[in-house]
N, CA, C and O atoms as CSV, one atom per row, in Angstrom:
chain,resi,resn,atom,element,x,y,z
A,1,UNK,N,N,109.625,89.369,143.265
A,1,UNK,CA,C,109.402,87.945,143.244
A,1,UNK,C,C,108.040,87.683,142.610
A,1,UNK,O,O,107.189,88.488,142.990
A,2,UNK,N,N,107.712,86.977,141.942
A,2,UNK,CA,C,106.612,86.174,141.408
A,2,UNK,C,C,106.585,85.221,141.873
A,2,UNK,O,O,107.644,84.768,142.308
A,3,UNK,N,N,105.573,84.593,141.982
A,3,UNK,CA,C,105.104,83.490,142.591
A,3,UNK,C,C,103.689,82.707,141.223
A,3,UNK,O,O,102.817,83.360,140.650
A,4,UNK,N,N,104.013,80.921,141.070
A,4,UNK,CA,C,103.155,80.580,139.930
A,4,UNK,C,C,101.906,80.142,141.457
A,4,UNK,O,O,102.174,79.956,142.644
A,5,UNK,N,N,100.750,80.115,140.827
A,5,UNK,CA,C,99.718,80.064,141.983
A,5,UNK,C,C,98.993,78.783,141.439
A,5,UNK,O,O,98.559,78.889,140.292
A,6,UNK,N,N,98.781,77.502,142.132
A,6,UNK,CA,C,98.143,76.566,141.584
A,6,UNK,C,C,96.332,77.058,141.120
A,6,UNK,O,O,95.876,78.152,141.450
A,7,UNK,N,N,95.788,76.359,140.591
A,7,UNK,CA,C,94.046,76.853,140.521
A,7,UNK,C,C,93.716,76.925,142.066
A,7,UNK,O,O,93.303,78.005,142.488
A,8,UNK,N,N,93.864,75.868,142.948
A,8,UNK,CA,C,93.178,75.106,144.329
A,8,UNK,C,C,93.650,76.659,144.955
A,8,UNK,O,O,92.721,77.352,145.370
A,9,UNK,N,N,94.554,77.029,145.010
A,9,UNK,CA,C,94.978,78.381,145.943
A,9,UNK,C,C,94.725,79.469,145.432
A,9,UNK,O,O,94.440,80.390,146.197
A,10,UNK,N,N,94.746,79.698,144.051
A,10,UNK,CA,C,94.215,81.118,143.425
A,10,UNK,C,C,93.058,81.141,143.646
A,10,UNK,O,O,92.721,82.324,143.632
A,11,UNK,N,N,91.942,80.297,143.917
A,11,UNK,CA,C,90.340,79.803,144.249
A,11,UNK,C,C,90.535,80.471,145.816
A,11,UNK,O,O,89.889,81.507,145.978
A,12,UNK,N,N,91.122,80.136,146.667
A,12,UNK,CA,C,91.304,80.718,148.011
A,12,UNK,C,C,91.703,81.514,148.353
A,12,UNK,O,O,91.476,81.799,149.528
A,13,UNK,N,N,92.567,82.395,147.531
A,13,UNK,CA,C,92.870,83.545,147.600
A,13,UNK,C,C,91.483,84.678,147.229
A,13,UNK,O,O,91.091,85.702,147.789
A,14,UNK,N,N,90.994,83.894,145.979
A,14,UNK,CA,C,89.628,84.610,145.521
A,14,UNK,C,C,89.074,84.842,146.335
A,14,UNK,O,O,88.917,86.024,146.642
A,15,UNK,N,N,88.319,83.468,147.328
A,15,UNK,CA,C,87.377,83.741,147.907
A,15,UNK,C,C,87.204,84.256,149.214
A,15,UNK,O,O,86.191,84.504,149.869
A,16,UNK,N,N,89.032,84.416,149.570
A,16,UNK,CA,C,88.783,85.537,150.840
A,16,UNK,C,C,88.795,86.864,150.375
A,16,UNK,O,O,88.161,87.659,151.068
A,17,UNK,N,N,89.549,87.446,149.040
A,17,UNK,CA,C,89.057,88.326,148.866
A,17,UNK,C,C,87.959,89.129,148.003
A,17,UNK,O,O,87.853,90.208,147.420
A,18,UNK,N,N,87.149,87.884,148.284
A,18,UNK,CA,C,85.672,88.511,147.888
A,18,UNK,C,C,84.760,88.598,149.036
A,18,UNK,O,O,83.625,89.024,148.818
A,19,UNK,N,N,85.204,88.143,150.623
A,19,UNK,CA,C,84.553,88.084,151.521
A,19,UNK,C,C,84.552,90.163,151.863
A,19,UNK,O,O,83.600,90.797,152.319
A,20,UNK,N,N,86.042,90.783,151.414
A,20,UNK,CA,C,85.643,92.108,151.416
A,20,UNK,C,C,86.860,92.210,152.985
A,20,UNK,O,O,87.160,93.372,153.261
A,21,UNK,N,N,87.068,91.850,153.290
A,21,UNK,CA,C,88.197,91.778,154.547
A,21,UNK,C,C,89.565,91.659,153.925
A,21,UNK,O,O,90.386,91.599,154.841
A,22,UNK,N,N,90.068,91.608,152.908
A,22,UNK,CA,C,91.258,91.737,152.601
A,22,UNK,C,C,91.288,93.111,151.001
A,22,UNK,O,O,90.285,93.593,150.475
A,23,UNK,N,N,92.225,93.293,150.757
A,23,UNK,CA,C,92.841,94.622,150.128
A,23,UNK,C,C,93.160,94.181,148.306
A,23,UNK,O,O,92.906,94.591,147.173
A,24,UNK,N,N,93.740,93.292,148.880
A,24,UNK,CA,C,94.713,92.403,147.851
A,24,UNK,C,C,94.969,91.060,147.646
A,24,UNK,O,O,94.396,90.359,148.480
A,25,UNK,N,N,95.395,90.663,147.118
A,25,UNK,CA,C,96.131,89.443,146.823
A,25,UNK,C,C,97.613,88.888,147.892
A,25,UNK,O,O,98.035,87.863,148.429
A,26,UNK,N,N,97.976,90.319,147.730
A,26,UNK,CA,C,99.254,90.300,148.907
A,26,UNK,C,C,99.090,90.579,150.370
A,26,UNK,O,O,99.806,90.281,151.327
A,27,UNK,N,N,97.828,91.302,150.279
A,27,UNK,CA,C,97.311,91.429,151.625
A,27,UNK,C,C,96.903,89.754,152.085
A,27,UNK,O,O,97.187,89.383,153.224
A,28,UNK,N,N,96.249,88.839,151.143
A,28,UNK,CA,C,95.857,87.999,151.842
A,28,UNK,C,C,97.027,86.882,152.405
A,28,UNK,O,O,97.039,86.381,153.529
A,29,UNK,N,N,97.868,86.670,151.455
A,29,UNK,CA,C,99.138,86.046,151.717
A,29,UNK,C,C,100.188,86.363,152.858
A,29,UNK,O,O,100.976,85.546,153.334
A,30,UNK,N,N,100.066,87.642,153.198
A,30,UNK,CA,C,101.116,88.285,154.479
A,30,UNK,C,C,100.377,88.291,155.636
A,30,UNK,O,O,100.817,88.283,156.786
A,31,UNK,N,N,98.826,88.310,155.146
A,31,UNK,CA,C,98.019,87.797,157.245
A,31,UNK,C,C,98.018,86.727,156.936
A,31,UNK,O,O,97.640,86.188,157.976
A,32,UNK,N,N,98.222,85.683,155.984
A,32,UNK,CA,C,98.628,84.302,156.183
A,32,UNK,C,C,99.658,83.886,156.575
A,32,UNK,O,O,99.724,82.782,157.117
A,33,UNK,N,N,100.582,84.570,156.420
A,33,UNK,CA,C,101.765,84.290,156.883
A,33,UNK,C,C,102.372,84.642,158.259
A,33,UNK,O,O,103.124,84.065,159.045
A,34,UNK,N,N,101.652,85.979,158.219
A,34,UNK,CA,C,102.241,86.319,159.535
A,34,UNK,C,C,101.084,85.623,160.780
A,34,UNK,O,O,101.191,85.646,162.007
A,35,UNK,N,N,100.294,85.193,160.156
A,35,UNK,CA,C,99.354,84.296,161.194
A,35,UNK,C,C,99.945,83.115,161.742
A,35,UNK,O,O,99.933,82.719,162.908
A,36,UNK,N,N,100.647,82.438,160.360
A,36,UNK,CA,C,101.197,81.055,160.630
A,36,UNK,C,C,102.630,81.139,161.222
A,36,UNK,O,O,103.289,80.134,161.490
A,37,UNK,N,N,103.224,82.882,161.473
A,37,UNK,CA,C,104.724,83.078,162.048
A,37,UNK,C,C,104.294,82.785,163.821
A,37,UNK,O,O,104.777,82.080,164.707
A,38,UNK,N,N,102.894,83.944,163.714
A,38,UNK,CA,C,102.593,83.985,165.201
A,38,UNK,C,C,102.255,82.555,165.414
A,38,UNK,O,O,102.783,82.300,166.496
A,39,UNK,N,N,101.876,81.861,165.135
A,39,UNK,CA,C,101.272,80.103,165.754
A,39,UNK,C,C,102.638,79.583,165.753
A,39,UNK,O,O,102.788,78.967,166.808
A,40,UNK,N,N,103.606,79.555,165.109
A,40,UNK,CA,C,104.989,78.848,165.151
A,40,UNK,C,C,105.876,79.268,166.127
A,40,UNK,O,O,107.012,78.794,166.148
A,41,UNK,N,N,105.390,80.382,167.223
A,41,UNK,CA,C,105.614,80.823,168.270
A,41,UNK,C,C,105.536,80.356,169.640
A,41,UNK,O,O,106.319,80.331,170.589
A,42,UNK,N,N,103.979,79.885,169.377
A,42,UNK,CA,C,103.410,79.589,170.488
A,42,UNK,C,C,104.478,78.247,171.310
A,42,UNK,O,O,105.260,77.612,170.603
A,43,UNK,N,N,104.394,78.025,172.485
A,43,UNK,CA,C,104.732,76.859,172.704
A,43,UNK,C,C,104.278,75.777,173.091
A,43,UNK,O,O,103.050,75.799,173.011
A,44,UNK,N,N,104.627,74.926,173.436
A,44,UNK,CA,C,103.680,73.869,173.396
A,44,UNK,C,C,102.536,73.328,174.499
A,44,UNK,O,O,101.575,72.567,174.385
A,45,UNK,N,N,103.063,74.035,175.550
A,45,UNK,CA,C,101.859,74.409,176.161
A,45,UNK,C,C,100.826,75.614,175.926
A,45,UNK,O,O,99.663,75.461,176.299
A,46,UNK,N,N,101.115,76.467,175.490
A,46,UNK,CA,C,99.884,77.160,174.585
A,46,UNK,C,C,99.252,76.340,173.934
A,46,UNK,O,O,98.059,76.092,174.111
A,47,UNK,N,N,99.915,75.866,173.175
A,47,UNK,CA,C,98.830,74.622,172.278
A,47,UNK,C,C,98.149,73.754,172.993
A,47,UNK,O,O,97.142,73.500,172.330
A,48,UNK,N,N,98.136,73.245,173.829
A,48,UNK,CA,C,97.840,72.389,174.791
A,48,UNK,C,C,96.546,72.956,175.101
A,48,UNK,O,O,95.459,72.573,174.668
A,49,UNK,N,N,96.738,73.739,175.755
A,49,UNK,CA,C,95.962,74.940,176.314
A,49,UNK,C,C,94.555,75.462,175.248
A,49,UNK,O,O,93.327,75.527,175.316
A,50,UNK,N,N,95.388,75.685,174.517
A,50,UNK,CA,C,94.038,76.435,173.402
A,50,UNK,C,C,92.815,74.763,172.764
A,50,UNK,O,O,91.641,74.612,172.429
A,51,UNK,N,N,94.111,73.840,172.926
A,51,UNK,CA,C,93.306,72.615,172.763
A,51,UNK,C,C,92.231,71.856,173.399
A,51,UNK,O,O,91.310,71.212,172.895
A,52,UNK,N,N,92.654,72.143,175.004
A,52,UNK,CA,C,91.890,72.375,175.717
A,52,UNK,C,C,90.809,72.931,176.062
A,52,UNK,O,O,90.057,72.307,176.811
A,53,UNK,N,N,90.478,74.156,175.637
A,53,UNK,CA,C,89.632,74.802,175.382
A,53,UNK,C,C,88.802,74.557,174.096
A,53,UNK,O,O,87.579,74.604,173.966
A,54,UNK,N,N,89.644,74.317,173.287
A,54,UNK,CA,C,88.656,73.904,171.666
A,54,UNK,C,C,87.652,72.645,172.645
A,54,UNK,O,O,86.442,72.721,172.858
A,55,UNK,N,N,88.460,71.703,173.043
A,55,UNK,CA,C,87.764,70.055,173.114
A,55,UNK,C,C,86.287,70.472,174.511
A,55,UNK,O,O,85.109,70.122,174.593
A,56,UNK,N,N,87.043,71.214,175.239
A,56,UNK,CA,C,85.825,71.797,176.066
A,56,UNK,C,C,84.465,72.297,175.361
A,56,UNK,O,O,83.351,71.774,175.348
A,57,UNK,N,N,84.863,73.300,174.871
A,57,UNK,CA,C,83.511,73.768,173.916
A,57,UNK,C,C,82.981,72.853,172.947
A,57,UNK,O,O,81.789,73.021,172.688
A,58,UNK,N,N,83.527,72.003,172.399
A,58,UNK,CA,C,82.987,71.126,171.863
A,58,UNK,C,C,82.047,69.668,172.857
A,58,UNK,O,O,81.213,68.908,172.364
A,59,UNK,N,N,82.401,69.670,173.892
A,59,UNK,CA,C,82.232,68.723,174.729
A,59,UNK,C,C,80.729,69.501,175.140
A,59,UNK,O,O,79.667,68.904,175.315
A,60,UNK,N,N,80.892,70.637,175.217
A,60,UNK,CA,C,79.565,71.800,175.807
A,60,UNK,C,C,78.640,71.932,174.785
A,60,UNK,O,O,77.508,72.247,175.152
A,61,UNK,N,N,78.794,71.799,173.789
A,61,UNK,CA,C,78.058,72.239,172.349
A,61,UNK,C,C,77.446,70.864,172.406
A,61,UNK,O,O,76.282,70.735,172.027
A,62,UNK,N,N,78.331,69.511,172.980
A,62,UNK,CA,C,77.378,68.454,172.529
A,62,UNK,C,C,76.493,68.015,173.995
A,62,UNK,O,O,75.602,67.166,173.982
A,63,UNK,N,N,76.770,68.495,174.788
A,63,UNK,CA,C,75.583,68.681,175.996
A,63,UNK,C,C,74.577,69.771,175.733
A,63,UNK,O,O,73.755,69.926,176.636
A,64,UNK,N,N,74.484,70.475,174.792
A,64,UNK,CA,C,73.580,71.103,174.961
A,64,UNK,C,C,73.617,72.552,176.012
A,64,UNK,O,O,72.760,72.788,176.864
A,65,UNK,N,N,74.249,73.010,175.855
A,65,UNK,CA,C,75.106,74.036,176.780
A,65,UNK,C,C,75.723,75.540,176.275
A,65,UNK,O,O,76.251,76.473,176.880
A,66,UNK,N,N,75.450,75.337,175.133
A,66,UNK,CA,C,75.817,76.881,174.367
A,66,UNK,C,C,74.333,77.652,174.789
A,66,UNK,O,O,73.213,77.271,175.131
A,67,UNK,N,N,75.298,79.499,174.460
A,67,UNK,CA,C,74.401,80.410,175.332
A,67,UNK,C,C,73.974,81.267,173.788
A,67,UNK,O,O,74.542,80.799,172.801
A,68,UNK,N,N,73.478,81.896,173.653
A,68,UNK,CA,C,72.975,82.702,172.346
A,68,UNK,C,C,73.977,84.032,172.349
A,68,UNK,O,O,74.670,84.288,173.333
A,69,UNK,N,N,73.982,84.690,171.382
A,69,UNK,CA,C,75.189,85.968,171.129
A,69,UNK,C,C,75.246,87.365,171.812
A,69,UNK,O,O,76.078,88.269,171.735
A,70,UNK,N,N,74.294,87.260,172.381
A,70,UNK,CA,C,73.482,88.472,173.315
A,70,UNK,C,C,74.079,88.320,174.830
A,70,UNK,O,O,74.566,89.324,175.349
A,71,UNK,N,N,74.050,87.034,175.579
A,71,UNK,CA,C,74.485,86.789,176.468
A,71,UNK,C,C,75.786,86.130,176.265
A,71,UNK,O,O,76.190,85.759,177.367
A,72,UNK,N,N,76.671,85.804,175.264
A,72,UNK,CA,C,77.940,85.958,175.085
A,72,UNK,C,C,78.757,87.494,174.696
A,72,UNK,O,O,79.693,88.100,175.218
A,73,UNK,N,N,78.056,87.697,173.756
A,73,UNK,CA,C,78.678,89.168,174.084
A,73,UNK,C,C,78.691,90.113,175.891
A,73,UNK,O,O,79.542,90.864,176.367
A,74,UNK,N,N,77.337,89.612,176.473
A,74,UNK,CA,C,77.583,90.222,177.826
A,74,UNK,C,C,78.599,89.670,178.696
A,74,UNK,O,O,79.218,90.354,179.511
A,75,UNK,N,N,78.754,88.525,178.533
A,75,UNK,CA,C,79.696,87.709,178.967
A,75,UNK,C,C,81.744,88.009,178.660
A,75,UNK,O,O,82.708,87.953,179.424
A,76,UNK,N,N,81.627,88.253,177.478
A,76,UNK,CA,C,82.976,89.214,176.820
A,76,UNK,C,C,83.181,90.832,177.432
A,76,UNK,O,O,84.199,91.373,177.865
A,77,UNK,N,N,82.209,91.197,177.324
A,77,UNK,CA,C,82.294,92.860,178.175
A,77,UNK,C,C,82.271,92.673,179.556
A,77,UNK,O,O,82.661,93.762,179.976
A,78,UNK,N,N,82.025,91.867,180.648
A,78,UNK,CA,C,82.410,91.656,181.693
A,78,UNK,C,C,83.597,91.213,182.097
A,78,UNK,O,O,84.188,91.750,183.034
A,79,UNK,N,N,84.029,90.290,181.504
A,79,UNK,CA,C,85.305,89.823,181.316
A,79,UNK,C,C,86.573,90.951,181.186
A,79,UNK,O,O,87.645,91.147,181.757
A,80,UNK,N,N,85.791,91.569,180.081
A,80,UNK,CA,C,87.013,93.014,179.346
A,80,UNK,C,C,86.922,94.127,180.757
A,80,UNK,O,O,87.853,94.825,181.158
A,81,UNK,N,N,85.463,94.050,181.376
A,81,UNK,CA,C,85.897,95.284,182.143
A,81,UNK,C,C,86.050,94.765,183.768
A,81,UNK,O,O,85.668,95.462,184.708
A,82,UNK,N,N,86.440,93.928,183.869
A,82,UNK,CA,C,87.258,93.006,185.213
A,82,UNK,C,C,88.821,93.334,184.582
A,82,UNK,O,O,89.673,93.954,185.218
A,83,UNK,N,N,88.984,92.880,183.429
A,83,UNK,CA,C,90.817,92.729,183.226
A,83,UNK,C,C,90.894,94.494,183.173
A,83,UNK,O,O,91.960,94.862,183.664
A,84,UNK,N,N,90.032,95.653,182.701
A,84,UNK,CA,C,90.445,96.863,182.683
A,84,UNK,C,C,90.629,97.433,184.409
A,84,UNK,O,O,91.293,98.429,184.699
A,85,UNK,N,N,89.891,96.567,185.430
A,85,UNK,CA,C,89.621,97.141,186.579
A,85,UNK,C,C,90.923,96.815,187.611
A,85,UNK,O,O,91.331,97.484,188.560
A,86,UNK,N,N,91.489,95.355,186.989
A,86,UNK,CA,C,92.773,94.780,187.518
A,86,UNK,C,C,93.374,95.880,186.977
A,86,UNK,O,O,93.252,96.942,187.587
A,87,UNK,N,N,94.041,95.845,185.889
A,87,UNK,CA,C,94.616,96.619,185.826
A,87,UNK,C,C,95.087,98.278,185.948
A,87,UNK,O,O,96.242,98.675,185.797
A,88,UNK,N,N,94.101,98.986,186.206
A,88,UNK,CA,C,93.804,99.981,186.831
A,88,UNK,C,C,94.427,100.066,188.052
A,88,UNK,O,O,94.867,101.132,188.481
A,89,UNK,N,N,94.494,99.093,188.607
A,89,UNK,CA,C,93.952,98.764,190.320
A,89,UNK,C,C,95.792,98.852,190.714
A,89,UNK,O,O,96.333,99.451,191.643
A,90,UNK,N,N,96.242,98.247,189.923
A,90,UNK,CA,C,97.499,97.739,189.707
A,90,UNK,C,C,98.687,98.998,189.579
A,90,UNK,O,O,99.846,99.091,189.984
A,91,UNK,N,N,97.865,99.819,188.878
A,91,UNK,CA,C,98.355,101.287,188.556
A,91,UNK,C,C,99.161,102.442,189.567
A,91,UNK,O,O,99.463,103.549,189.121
């Protein structure tokens, strides 16, 4: 299959793969796609949900309430090693 590529999308194809995270041209089009298979999945309370969370952090960002990357990353590895300890536990 060939595909004709407008300028506006061959420009976006470029410039993700000049960010160095994609392979190809076809690489960038098939995690696009299969990105937009997995979201056409979700249901509609997932969406809800993740929306929820977007409008939160945004609601926090405009109070003045974000934490710096040091104490979010500590914040992610605690998290990760609580869900490894459930599950363990569970074992």
């Amino acid at each position: 299959m060939q595909l004709n590529v407008p300028p506006d999308l061959e420009a976006l194809i470029k410039k993700r793969l000049s960010s160095g995270g994609y392979t190809s041209a076809e690489d960038v089009l098939r995690r696009a796609l299969e990105a937009q298979d997995a979201q056409e999945s979700w249901t509609d309370e997932e969406r809800r949900a993740l929306s929820a969370h977007i409008e939160e952090g945004y609601l926090q960002a405009e109070r003045g309430e974000l934490i710096d990357g040091t104490e979010a990353q500590r914040d992610i590895q605690a998290m990760k090693d609580n869900w490894h300890r459930e599950r363990s536990s569970k074992q």
